[in-house]
ZASE-534283 format. One record per residue (C-alpha): residue in one letter; x, y, z; residue number from 1. Coordinates in Angstrom, 3 decimals, always signed. Layout:
<atoms>
A / X / Y / Z / NUM
...
</atoms>
This chain:
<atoms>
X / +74.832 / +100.365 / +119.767 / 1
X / +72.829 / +97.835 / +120.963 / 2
X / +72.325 / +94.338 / +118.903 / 3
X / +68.727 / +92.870 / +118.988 / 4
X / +69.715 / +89.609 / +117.169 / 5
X / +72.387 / +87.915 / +115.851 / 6
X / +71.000 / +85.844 / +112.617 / 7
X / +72.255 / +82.469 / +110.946 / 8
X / +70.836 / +82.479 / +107.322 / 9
X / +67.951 / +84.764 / +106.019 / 10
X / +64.556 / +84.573 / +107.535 / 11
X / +61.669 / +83.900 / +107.920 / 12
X / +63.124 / +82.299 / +111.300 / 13
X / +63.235 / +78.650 / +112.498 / 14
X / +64.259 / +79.304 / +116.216 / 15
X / +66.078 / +81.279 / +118.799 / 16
X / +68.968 / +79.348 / +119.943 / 17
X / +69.976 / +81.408 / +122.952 / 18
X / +69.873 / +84.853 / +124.322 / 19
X / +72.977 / +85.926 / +125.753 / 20
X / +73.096 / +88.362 / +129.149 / 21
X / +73.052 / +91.618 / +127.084 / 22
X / +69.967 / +90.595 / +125.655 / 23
X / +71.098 / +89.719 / +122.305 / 24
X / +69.112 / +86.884 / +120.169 / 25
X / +70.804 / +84.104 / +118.179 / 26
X / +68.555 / +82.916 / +115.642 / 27
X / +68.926 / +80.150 / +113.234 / 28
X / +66.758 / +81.102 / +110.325 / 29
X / +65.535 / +78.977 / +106.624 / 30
X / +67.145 / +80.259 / +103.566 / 31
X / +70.571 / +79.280 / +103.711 / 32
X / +72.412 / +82.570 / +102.440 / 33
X / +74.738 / +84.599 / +105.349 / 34
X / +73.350 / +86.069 / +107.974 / 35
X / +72.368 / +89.261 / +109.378 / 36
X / +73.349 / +91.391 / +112.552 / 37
X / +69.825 / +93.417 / +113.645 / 38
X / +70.571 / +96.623 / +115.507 / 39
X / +68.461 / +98.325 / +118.125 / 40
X / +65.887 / +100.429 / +116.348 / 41
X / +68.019 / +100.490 / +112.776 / 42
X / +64.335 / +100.504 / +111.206 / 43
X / +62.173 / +101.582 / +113.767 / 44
X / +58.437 / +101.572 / +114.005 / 45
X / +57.958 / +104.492 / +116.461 / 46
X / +58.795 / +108.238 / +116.578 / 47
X / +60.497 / +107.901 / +120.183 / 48
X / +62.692 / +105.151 / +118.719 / 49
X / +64.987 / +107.588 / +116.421 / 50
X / +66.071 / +109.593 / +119.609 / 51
X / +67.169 / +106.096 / +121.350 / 52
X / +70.842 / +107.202 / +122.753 / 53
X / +72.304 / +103.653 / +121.707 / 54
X / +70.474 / +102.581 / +118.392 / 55
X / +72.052 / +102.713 / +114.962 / 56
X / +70.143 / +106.236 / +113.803 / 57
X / +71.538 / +108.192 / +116.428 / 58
X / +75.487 / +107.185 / +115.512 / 59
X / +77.609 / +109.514 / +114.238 / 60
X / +78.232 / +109.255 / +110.071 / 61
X / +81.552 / +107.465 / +110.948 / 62
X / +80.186 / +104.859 / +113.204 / 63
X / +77.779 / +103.802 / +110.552 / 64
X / +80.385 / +103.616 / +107.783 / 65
X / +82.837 / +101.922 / +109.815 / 66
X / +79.552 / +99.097 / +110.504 / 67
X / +78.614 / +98.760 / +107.350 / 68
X / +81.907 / +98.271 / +105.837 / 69
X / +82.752 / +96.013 / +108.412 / 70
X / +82.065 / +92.378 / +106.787 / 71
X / +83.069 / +93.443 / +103.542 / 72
X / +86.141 / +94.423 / +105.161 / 73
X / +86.091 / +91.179 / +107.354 / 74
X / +85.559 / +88.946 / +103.688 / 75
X / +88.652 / +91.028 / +102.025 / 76
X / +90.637 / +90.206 / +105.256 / 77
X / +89.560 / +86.229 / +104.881 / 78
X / +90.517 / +86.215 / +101.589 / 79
X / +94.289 / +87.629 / +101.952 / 80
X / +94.611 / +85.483 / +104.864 / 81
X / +94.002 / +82.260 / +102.652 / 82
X / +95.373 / +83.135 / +99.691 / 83
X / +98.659 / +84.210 / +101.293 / 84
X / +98.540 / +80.463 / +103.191 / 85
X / +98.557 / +78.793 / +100.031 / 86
X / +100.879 / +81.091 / +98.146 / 87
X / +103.100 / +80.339 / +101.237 / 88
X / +102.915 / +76.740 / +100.475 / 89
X / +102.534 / +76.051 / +97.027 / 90
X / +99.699 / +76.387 / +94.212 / 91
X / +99.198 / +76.114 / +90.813 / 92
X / +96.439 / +77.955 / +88.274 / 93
X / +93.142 / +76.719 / +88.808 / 94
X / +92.193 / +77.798 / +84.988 / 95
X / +94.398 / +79.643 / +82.042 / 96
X / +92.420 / +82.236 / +81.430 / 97
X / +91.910 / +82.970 / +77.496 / 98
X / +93.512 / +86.509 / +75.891 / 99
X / +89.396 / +86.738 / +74.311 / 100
X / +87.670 / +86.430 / +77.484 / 101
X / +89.663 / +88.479 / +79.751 / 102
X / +88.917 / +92.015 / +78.390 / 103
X / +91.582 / +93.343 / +81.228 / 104
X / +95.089 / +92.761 / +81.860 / 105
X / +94.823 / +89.557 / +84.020 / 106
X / +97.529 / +89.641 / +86.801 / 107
X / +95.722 / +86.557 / +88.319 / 108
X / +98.024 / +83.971 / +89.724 / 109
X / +94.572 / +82.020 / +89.700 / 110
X / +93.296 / +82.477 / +86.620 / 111
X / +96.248 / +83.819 / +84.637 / 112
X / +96.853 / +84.002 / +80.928 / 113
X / +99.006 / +81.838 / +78.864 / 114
X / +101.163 / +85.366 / +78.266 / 115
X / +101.066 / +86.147 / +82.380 / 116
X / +102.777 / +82.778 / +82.582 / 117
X / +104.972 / +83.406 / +80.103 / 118
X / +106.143 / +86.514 / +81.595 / 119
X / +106.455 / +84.942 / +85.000 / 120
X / +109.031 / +82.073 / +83.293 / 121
X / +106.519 / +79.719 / +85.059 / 122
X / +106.888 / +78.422 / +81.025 / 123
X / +110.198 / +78.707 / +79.017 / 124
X / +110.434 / +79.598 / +75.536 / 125
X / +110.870 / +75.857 / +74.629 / 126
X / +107.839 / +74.564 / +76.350 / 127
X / +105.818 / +77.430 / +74.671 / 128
X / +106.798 / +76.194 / +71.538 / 129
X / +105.995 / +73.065 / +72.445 / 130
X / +102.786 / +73.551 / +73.593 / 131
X / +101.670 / +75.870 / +70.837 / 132
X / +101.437 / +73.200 / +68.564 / 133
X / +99.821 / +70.436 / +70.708 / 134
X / +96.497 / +69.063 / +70.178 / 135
X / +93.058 / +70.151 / +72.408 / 136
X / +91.331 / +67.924 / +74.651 / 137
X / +87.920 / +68.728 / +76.284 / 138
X / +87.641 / +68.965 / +79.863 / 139
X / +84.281 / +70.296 / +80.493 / 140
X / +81.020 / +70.748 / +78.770 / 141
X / +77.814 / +72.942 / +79.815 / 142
X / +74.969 / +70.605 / +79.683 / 143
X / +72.891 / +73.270 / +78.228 / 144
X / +76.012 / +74.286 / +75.180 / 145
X / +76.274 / +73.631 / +71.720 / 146
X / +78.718 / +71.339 / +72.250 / 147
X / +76.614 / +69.297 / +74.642 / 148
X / +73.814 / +69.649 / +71.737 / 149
X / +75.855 / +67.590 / +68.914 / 150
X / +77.364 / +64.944 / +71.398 / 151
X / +80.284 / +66.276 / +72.760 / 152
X / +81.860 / +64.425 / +75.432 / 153
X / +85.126 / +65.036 / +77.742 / 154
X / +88.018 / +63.831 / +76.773 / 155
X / +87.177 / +63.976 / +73.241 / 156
X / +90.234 / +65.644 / +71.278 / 157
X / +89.351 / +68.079 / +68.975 / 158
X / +91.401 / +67.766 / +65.347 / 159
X / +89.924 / +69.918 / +63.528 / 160
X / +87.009 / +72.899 / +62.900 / 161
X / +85.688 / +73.452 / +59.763 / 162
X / +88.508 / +72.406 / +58.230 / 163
X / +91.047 / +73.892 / +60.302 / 164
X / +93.442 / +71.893 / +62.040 / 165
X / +93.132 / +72.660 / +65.655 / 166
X / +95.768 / +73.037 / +68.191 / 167
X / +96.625 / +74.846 / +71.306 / 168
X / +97.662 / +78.066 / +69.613 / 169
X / +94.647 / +78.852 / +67.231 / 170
X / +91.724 / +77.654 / +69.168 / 171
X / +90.714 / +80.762 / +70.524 / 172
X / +90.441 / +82.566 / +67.298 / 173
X / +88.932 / +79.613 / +65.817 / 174
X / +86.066 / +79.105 / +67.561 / 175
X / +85.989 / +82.970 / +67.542 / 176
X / +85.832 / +83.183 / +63.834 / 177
X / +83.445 / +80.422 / +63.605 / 178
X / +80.152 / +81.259 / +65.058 / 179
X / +77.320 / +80.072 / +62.521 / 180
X / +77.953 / +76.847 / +61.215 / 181
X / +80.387 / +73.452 / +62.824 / 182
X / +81.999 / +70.983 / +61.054 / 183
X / +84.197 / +69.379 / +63.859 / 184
X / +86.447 / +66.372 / +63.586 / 185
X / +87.337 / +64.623 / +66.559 / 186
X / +89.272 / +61.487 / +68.097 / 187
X / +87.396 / +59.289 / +70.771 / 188
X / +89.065 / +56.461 / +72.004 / 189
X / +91.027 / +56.066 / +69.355 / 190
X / +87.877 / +56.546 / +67.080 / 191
X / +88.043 / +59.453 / +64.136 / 192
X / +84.403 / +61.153 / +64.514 / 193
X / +82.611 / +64.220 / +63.242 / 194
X / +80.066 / +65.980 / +64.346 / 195
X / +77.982 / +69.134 / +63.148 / 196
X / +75.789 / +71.864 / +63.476 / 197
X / +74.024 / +75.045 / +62.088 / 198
X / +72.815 / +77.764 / +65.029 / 199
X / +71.043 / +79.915 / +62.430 / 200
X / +70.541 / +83.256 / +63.732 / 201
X / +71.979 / +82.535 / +67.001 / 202
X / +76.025 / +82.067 / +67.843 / 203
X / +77.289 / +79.092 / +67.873 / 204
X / +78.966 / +79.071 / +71.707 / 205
X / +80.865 / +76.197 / +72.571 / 206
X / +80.844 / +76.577 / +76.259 / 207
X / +83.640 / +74.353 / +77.159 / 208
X / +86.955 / +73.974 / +78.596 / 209
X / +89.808 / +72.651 / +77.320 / 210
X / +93.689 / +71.760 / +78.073 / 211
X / +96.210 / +70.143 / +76.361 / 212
X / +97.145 / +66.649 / +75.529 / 213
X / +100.679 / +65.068 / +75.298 / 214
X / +102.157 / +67.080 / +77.699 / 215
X / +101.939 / +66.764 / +82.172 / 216
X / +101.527 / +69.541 / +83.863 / 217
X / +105.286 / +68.890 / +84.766 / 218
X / +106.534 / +69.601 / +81.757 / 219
X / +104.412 / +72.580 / +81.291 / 220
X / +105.384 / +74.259 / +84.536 / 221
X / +109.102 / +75.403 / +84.612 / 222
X / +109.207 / +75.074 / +88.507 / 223
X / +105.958 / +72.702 / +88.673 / 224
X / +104.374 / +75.156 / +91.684 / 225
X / +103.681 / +78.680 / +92.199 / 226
X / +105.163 / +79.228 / +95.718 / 227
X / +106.725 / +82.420 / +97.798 / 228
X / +108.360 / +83.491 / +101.155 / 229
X / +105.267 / +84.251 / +103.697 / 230
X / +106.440 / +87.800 / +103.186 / 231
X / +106.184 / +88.193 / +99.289 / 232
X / +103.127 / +85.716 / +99.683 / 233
X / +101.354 / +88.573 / +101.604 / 234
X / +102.309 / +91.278 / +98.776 / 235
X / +101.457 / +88.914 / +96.015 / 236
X / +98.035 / +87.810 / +97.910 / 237
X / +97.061 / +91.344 / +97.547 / 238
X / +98.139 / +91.551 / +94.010 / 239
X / +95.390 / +88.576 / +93.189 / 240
X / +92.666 / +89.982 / +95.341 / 241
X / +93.281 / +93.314 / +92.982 / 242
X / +93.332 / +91.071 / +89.488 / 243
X / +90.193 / +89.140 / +90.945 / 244
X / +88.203 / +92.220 / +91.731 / 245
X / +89.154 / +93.937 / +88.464 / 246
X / +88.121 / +90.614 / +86.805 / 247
X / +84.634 / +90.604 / +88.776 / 248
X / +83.807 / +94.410 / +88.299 / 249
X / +84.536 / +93.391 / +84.661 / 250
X / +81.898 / +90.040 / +84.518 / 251
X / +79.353 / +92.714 / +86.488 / 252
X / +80.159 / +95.333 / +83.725 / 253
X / +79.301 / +92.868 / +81.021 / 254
X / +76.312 / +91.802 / +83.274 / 255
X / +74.683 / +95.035 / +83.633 / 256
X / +75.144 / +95.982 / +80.369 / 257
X / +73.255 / +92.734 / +79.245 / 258
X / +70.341 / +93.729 / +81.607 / 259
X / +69.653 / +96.990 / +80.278 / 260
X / +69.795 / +95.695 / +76.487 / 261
X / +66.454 / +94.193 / +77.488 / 262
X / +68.206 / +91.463 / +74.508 / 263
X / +67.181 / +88.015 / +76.173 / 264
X / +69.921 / +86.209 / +74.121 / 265
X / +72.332 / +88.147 / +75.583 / 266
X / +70.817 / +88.033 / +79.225 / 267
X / +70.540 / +84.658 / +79.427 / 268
X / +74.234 / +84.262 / +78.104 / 269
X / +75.489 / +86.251 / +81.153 / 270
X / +73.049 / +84.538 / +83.513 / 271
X / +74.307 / +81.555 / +82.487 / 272
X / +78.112 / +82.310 / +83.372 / 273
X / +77.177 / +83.260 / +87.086 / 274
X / +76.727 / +80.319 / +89.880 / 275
X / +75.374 / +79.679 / +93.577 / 276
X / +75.813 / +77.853 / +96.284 / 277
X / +74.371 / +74.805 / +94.750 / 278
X / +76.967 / +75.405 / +92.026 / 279
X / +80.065 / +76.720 / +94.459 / 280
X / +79.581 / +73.164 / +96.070 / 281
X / +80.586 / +71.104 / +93.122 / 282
X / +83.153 / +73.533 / +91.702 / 283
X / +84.549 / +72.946 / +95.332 / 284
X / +84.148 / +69.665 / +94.888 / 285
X / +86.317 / +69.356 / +91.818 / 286
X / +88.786 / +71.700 / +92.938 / 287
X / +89.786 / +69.365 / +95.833 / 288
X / +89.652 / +66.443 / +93.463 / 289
X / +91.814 / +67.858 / +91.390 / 290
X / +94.573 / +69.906 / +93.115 / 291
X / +93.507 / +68.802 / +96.958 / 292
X / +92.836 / +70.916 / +100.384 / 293
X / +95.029 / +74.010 / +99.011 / 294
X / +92.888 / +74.498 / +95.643 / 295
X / +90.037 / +74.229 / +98.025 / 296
X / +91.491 / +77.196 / +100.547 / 297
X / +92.152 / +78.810 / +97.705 / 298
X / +88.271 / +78.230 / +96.361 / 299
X / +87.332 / +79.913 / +99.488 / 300
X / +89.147 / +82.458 / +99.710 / 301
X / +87.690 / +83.549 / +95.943 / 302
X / +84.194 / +83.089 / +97.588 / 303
X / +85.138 / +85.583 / +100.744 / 304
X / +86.184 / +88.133 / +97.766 / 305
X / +83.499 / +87.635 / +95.436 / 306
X / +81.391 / +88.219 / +98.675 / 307
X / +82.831 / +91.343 / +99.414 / 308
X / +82.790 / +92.807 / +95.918 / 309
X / +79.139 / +92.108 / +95.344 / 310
X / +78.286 / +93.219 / +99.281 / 311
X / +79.739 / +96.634 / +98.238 / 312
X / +77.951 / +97.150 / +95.305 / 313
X / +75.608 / +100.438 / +95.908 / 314
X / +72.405 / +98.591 / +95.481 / 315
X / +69.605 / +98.514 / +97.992 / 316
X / +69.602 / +95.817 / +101.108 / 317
X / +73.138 / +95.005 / +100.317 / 318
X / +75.736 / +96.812 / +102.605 / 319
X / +76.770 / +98.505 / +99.973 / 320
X / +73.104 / +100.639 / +99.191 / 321
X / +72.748 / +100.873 / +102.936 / 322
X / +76.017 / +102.879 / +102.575 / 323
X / +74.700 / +105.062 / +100.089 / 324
X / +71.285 / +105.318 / +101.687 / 325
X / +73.341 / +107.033 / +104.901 / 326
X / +75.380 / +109.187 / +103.166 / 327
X / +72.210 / +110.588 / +100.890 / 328
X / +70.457 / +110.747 / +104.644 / 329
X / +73.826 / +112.827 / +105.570 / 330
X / +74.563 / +115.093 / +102.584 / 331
X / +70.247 / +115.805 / +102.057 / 332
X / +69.832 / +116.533 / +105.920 / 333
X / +66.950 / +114.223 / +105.582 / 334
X / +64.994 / +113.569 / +108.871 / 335
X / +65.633 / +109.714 / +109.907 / 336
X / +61.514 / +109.254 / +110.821 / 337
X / +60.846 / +110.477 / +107.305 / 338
X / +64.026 / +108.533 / +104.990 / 339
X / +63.988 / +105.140 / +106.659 / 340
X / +60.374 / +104.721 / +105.940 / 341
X / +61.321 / +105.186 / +102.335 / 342
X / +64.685 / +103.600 / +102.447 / 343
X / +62.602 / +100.470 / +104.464 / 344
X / +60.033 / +99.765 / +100.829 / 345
X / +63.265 / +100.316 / +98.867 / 346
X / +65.086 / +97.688 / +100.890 / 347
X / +62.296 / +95.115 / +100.637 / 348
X / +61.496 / +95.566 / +96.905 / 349
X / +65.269 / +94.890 / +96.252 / 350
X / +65.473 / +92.210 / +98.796 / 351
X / +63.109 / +90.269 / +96.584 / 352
X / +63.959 / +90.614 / +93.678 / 353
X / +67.816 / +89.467 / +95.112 / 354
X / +66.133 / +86.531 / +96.283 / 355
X / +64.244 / +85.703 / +93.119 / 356
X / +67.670 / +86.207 / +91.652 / 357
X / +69.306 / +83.603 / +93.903 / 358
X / +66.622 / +81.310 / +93.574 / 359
X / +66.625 / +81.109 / +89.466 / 360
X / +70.809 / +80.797 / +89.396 / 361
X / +70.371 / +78.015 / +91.796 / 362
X / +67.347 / +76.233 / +89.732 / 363
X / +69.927 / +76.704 / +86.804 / 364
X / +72.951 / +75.216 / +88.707 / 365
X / +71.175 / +72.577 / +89.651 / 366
X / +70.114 / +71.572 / +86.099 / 367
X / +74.405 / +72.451 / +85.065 / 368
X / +76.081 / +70.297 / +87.965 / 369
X / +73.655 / +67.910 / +88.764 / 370
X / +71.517 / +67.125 / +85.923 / 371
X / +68.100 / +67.761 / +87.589 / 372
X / +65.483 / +68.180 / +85.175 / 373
X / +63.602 / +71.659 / +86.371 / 374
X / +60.259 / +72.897 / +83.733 / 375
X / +61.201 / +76.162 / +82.451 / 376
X / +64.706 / +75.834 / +83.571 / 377
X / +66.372 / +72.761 / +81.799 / 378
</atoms>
């Protein structure tokens, strides 16, 4: 098959940057998302263009598959490539994943749970004891949270909620239990405060992170590194990309379910858990502060993933509906002059709203990470 152009970003274009001997355009284009690979006559405007010998219509069913799977394929490759690397050398988890939020059995050397760990011996009996009854720090706030709301600040440890005293084993079902009315107690530099507040109808989300005070990570981890031969680093770099996709199939479940609830609350909850590149950047960006280059390789390699789960999802002008577009063409016997003009509207129409998609998470991440103030947004 022949390739018309080569693509840098999404149009509408900028410039062609060269043209190579073949023919073959290299375009740098404005909206900074990807790229795209244009094949000869893969949405042609002319009858005699669907019997071209070398254009994308006229492959055979297996030649399309194997090109439209390729840069998923190509992202899941990336990934196990740089999350074997930094198995290989050492890591540690980025986040420990709470028991409420992960709905699935987190195997997620990433994102694992405090019982994954526990399992693991990456922490002993003694620590776990230990830990269980340590106090709560904040880490993180959402700008847009409850907790931002009544003054909230990192590094505030949290003593007690409504009354309860608070400590690493009972948060969870605290705040869980809790979701109408706060009475917090907190220590600030050295200071004993509490704040308050009453969400009416609405939950009462916290929307932070937390991790635990007293204790280094040292003492927490039992070897102080997650780290493997190159071989088992290969089998257990497959084992995350498996618990990261399960967890991401999971957030999309959640997602789509929102959508179709047509309950804005709810919506806006999940919308508000998803980032962009805009967002990717500072999570990046704190990632290598934190935990250096190899929490950053291992931050990209979650982006190649993430790109190939959501690039195989069976929804129009992502690889994945153009897959199910050919094999509807294949299994209906459609004729190609008469289902590409239909699949071509269908294409566009999603393409759109994608973008408008892209656009408002970025407007929101912009107003989360970098405090720009955005009408309408935040």
């Amino acid at each position: 098959m022949k390739v018309l152009e080569f693509g840098i970003w999404i149009p509408p274009k900028v410039c062609n940057l060269w043209k190579d001997k073949s023919g073959t355009e290299y375009s740098l284009n404005r909206i900074p998302l990807g790229g795209f690979v244009r094949l000869k006559w893969e949405d042609p405007d002319k009858e005699e263009d669907f019997k071209a010998k070398d254009s994308f219509i006229k492959a055979k069913l297996r030649r399309k598959i194997i090109i439209l799977l390729a840069g998923v394929f190509s992202n899941f490759v990336l990934a196990w490539i740089l999350f074997t690397i930094v198995f290989a050398l050492w890591t540690k988890p980025i986040s420990i994943a709470s028991e409420n939020v992960v709905h699935s059995k987190s195997n997620s050397y990433f994102f694992p749970t405090k019982k994954f760990l526990y399992e693991k011996w990456y922490i002993t009996e003694e620590m776990k004891n230990k830990m269980q009854l340590l106090p709560v720090s904040v880490e993180d706030i959402e700008t847009w949270s409850v907790a931002s709301k009544i003054g909230m600040r990192t590094w505030d440890v949290l003593k007690s909620i409504n009354k309860v005293n608070i400590n690493v084993r009972n948060i969870d079902s605290v705040l869980k239990e809790n979701t109408w009315k706060l009475d917090i107690a907190i220590v600030r530099k050295w200071k004993k405060l509490r704040l308050s507040w009453i969400c009416g109808s609405a939950n009462c989300e916290m929307w932070i992170a937390y991790g635990i005070t007293g204790i280094s990570e040292l003492e927490i981890f039992q070897n102080n590194m997650i780290k493997f031969s190159v071989p088992k680093a290969m089998l257990i770099s497959l084992q995350e990309i498996s618990a990261q996709t399960r967890l991401t199939f999971n957030v999309l479940g959640i997602l789509g379910k929102s959508l179709i609830s047509f309950n804005w609350v709810k919506i806006k909850k999940e919308l508000n858990r998803m980032t962009w590149p805009v967002g990717a950047v500072k999570i990046g960006e704190m990632l290598y502060n934190e935990g250096g280059w190899k929490l950053f390789l291992a931050f990209a390699g979650m982006i190649s993933l993430a790109l190939a789960v959501f690039n195989v999802l069976p929804i129009p002008a992502l690889d994945g509906g153009r897959l199910l577009g050919v094999l509807i063409q294949w299994l209906g016997k459609l004729k190609p002059e008469k289902y590409f003009v239909i699949e071509s509207y269908i294409n566009l129409i999603f393409f759109i709203l994608l973008m408008w998609f892209g656009v408002y998470i970025i407007l929101k991440d912009l107003v989360r990470f970098w405090n720009v103030k955005i009408p309408f947004i935040g």
